[in-house]
C-alpha positions as CSV (number, residue, x, y, z in Angstrom):
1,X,77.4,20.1,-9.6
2,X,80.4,17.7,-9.8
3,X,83.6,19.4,-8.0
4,X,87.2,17.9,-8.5
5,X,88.0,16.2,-5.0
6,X,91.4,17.6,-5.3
7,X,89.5,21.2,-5.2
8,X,87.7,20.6,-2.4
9,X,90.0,22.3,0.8
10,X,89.2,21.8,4.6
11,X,90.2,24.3,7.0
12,X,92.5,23.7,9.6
13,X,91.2,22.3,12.8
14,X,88.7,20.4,11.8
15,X,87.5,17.0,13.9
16,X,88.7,14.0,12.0
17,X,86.5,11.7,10.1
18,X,86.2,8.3,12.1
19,X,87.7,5.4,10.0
20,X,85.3,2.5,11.1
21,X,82.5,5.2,9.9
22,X,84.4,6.0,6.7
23,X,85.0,2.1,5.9
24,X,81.0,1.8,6.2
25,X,80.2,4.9,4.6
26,X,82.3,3.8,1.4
27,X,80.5,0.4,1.1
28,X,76.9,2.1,1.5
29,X,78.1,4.5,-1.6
30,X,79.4,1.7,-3.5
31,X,76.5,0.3,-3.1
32,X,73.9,2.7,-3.6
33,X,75.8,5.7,-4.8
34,X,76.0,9.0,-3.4
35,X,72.6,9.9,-1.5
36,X,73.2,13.2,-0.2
37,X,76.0,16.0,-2.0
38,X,78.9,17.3,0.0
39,X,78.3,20.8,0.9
40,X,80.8,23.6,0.1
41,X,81.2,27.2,-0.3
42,X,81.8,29.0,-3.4
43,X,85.2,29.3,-3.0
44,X,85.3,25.2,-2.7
45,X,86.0,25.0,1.2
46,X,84.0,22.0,2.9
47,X,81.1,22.9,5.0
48,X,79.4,19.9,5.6
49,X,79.8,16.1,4.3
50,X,83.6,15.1,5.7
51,X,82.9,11.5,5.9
52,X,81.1,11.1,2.8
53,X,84.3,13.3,1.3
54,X,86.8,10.7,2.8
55,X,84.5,7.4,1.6
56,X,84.2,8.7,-2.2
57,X,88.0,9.7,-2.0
58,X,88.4,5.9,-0.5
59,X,86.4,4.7,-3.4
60,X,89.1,6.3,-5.7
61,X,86.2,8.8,-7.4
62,X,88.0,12.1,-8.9
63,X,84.9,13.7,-8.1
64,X,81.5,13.7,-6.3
65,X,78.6,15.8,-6.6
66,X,78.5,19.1,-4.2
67,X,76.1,21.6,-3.6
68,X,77.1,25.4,-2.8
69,X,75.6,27.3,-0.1
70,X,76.2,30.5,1.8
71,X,75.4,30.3,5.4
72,X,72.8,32.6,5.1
73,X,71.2,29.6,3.0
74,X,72.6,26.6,5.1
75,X,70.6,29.1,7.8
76,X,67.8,29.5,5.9
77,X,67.7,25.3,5.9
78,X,68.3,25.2,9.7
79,X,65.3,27.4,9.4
80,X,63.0,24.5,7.8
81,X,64.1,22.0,9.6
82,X,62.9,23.4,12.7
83,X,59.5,24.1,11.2
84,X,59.8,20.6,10.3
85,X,59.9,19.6,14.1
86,X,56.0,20.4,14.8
87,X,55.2,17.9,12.5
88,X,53.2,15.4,14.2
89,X,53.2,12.4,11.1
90,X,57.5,12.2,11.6
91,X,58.2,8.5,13.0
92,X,61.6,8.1,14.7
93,X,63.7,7.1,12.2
94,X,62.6,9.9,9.7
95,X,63.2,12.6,12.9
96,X,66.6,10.8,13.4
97,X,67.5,11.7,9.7
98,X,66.6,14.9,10.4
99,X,68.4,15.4,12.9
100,X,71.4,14.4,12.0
101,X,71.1,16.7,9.1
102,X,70.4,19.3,11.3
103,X,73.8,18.6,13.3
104,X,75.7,18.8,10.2
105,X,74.1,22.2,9.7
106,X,74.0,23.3,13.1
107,X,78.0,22.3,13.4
108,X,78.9,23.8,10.0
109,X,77.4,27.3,11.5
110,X,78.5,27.0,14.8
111,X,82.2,25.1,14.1
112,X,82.8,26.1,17.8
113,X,80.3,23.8,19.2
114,X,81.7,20.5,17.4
115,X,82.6,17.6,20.2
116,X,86.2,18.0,21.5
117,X,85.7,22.0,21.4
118,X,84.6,24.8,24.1
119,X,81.1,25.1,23.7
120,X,77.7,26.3,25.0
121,X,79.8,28.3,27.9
122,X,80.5,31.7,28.9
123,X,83.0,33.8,27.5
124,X,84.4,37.4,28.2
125,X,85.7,39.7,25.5
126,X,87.1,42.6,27.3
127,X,84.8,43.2,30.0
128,X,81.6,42.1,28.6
129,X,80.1,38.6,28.9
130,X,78.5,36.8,26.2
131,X,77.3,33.1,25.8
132,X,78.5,31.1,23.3
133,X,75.8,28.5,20.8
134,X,74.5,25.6,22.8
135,X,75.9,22.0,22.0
136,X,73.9,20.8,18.6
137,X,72.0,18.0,21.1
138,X,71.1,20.6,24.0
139,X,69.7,23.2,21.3
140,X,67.7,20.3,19.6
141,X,66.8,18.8,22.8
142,X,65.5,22.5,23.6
143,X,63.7,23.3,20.9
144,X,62.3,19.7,21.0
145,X,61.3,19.3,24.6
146,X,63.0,16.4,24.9
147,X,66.2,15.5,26.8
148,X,69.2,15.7,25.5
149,X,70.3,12.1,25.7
150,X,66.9,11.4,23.5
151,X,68.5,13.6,20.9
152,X,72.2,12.1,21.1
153,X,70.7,8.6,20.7
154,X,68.3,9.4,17.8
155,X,71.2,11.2,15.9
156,X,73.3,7.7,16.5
157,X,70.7,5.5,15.2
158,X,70.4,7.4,12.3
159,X,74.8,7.6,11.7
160,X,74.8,4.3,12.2
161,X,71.7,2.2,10.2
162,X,72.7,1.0,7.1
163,X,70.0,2.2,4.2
164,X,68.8,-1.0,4.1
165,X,68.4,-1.1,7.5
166,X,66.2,2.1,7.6
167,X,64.2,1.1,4.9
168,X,63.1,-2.1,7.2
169,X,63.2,-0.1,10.2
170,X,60.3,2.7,8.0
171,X,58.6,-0.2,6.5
172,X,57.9,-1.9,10.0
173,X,55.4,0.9,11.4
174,X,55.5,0.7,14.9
175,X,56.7,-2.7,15.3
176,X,60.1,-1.7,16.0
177,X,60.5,1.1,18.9
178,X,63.2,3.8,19.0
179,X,65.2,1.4,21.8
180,X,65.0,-1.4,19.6
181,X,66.2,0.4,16.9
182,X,69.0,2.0,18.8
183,X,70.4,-1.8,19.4
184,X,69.8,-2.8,15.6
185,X,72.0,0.1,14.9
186,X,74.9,-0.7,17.4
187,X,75.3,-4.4,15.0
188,X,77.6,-4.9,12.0
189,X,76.5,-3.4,9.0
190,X,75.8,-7.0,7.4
191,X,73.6,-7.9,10.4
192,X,71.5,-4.8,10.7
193,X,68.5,-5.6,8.2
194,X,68.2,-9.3,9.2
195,X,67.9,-7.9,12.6
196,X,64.9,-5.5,11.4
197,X,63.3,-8.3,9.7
198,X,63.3,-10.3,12.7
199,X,61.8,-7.9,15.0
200,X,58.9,-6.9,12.1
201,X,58.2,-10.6,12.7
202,X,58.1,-10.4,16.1
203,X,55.3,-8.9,17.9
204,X,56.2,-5.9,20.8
205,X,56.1,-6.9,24.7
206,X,52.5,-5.6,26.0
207,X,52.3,-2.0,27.4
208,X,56.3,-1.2,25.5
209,X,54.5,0.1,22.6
210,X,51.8,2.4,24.1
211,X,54.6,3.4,26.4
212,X,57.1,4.9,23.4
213,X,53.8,6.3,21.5
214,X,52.7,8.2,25.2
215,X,56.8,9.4,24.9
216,X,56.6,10.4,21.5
217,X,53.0,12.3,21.6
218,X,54.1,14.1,25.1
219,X,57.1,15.0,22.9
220,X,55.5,16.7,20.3
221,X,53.2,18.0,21.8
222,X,55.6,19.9,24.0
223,X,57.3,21.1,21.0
224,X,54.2,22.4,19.3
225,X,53.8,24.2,22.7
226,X,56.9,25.6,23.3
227,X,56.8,26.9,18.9
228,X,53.6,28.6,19.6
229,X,55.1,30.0,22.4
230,X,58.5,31.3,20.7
231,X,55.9,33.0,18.2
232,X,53.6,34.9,20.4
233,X,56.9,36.0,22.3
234,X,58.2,36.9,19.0
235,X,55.9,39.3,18.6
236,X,56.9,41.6,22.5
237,X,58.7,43.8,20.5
238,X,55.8,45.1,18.8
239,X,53.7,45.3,21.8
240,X,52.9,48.9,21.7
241,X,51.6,48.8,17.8
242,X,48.9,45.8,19.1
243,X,48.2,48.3,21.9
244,X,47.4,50.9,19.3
245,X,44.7,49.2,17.2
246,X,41.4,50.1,15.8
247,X,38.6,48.9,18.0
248,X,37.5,46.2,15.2
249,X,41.2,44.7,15.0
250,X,41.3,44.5,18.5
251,X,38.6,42.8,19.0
252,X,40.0,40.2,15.4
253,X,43.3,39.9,18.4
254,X,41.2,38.7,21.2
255,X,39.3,36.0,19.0
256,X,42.2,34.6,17.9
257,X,44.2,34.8,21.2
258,X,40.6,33.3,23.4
259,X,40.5,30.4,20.5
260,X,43.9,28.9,20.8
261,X,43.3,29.2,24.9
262,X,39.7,27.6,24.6
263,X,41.3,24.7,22.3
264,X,44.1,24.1,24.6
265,X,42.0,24.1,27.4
266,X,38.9,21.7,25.6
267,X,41.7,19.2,24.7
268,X,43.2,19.1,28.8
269,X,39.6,18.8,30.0
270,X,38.9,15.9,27.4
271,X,41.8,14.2,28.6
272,X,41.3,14.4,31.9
273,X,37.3,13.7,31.5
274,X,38.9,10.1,29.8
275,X,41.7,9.8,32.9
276,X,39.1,10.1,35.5
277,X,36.5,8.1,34.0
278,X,38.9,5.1,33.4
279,X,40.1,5.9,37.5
280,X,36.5,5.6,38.5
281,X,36.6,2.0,36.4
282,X,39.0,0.8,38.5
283,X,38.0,1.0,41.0
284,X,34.9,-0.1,40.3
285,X,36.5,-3.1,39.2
286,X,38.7,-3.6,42.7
């Protein structure tokens, strides 16, 4: 729906928007218009979208398009975009997008957490602890398996590529590794896609490209672990009901608990059949 900017109020205390990040927001819009709404509450208060709000208003639009969300729903969409990590078909610059979506959520839920503000640290209120959210890039990075530079620098790339640039970057394939698009990103807007093209031309160094596709798969594959793990610890709290079934559905719970272990453990022992037999190779070879 399209909101008067004049309607649309920030609260008080809020980081910012960076100018240089404004000034190349603005020409991106001008450009190709307005890709992604501004995000506000029903009573018209910003939630998410500050730097888009300052490049339309820099534009000179009267208004820009805004979706309205509760934060049950902008919860709800943290939600998905979590599911949306186990994916194992996300390259990096489509997982950079989605994470810096994801911040935007994260931050607009957790306002406490946003850089420049106490965050992810204990607090006391009266005389009980509790622990405040994580910093947007250690909760990623967690739920990821990851490190949480990997997460700061994917979130960059994807703040700072032009569309154009991205749209090189996606068409390339593999050509161009997450380092390489890091560095592409860190150039002046008007160089960024001549630099994409260049390295889409230009073959990878030998042994750099299986080494980010071994980084990315370990990734992944951590994260599928630790979201299968998260589930099955989800469901402690029920214990006692599992404990309590019919002979038949007991038997229905150990099939499906012995086939996940029997696939995890066929898949270790093929991979360490291959490991060995390429060892024994070697040394053939030598």
């Amino acid at each position: 729906m399209l909101v008067k900017i004049s309607d649309i109020k920030i609260k008080p205390g809020r980081r910012e928007a960076k100018p240089k990040a404004v000034e190349e927001l603005a020409r991106s819009i001008q450009a190709l218009g307005l890709l992604n709404p501004i995000i506000i509450t029903e009573d018209n208060t910003l939630i998410a979208g500050l730097h888009r709000l300052e490049a339309v208003k820099k534009l000179g639009w009267a208004e820009v398009e805004c979706t309205v969300s509760s934060m049950d729903s902008l919860q709800a969409e943290l939600a998905e975009i979590d599911e949306n990590f186990v994916r194992t078909n996300l390259s990096h610059r489509e997982l950079g997008d989605l994470l810096l979506h994801r911040k935007e959520l994260y931050e607009a839920l957790h306002p406490e957490t946003r850089q420049g503000q106490r965050n992810g640290q204990t607090a006391k209120s009266g005389n009980l602890p509790f622990l405040d959210p994580k910093p947007f890039a250690q909760d990623s990075a967690d739920k990821l398996g990851v490190s949480r530079r990997t997460v700061e620098r994917l979130v960059q790339t994807a703040a700072n590529l032009t569309p154009e640039a991205k749209e090189a970057i996606q068409n390339a394939g593999t050509k161009i590794t997450k380092g390489a698009a890091l560095e592409i990103s860190r150039l002046p807007p008007d160089q960024q896609e001549e630099a994409a093209a260049r390295l889409t031309a230009s073959p990878s160094p030998p042994g750099r490209q299986d080494a980010m596709d071994s980084e990315a798969l370990l990734a992944k594959f951590k994260a599928l672990c630790r979201h299968y793990s998260s589930g099955v610890e989800s469901f402690h709290r029920q214990i006692d009901v599992f404990a309590g079934m019919t002979i038949s559905q007991f038997d229905e719970l150990s099939d499906s608990a012995y086939a996940v272990t029997n696939a995890i453990r066929d898949f270790f022992q093929k991979v360490n059949g291959i490991r060995n037999q390429k060892q024994g190779e070697d040394q053939h070879e030598n």
